[in-house]
C-alpha positions as CSV (number, residue, x, y, z in Angstrom):
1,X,280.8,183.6,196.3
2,X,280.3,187.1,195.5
3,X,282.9,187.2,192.5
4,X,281.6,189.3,189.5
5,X,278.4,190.5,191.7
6,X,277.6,193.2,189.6
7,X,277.6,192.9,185.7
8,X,276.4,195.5,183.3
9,X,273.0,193.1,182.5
10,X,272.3,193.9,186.7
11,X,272.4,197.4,186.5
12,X,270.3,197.5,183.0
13,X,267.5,195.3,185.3
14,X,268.3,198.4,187.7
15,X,268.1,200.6,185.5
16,X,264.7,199.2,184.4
17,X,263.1,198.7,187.5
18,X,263.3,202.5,188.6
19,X,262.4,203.7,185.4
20,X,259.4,201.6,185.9
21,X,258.8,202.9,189.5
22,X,259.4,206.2,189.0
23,X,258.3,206.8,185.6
24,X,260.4,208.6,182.8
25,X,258.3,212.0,184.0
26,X,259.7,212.1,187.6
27,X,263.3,211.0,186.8
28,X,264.3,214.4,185.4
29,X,263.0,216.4,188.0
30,X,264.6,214.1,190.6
31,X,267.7,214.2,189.2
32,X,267.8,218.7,189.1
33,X,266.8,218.1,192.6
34,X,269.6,216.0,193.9
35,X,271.7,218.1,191.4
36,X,270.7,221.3,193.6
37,X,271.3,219.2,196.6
38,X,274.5,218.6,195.8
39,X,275.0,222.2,194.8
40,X,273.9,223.1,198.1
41,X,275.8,220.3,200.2
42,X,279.2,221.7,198.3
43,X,279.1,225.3,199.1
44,X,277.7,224.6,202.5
45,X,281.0,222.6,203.2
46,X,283.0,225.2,202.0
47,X,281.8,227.8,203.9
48,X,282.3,225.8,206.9
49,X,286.2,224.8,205.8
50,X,286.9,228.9,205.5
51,X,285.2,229.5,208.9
52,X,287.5,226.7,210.7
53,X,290.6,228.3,208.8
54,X,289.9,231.8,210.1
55,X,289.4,230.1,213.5
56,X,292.4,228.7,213.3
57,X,294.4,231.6,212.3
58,X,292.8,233.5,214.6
59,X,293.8,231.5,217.9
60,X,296.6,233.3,218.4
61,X,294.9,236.8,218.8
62,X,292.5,238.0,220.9
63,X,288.8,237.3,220.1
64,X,287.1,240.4,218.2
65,X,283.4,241.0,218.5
66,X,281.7,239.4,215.5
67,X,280.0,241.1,212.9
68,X,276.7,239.8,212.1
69,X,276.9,237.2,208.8
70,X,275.7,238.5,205.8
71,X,272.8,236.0,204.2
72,X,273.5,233.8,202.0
73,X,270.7,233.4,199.1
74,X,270.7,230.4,197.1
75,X,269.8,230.4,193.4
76,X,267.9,228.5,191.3
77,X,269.3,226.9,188.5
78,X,268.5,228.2,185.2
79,X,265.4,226.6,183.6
80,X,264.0,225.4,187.0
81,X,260.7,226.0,186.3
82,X,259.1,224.4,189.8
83,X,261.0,227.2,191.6
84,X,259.4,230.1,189.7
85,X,255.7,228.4,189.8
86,X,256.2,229.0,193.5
87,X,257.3,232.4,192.8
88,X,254.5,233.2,191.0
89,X,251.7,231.5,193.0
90,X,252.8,233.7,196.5
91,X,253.2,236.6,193.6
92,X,249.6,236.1,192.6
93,X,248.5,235.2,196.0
94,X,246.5,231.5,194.8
């Protein structure tokens, strides 16, 4: 019933419809932004994988007091100009 469900032409009518939604202006900046989401989402998971491996090695051995984490800062990538019109605006104070 569902044999061959999706076929290049459905995606093109896809592709269409959200261009026509979203319009060719928005798509761009949608797309940095789940780009930096991604970013975020990977280094984020990474973070938490070396935290459980130095849990995990430290099992064995008596729990030491914890310094306090250093914060993280997350950049901008380059040319995100939405980022530094924020920036600017607190800068200014408008």
């Amino acid at each position: 019933m569902f044999r061959n469900g999706l076929e290049p032409w459905h995606l093109l009518i896809v592709a269409i419809v959200i261009i026509l939604l979203f319009g060719s202006k928005k798509l761009p900046d949608t797309a940095r932004a789940l780009g930096k989401s991604l970013r975020i989402l990977k280094s984020e998971t990474e973070a938490m994988k070396q935290e459980g491996a130095q849990a995990a090695g430290s099992a064995d051995a008596p729990p030491a007091p914890q310094p306090e984490a250093p914060h993280r800062t997350i950049q901008t990538a380059p040319g995100d100009v939405a980022s530094a019109r924020t920036v600017q605006q607190h800068v200014n104070g408008s």
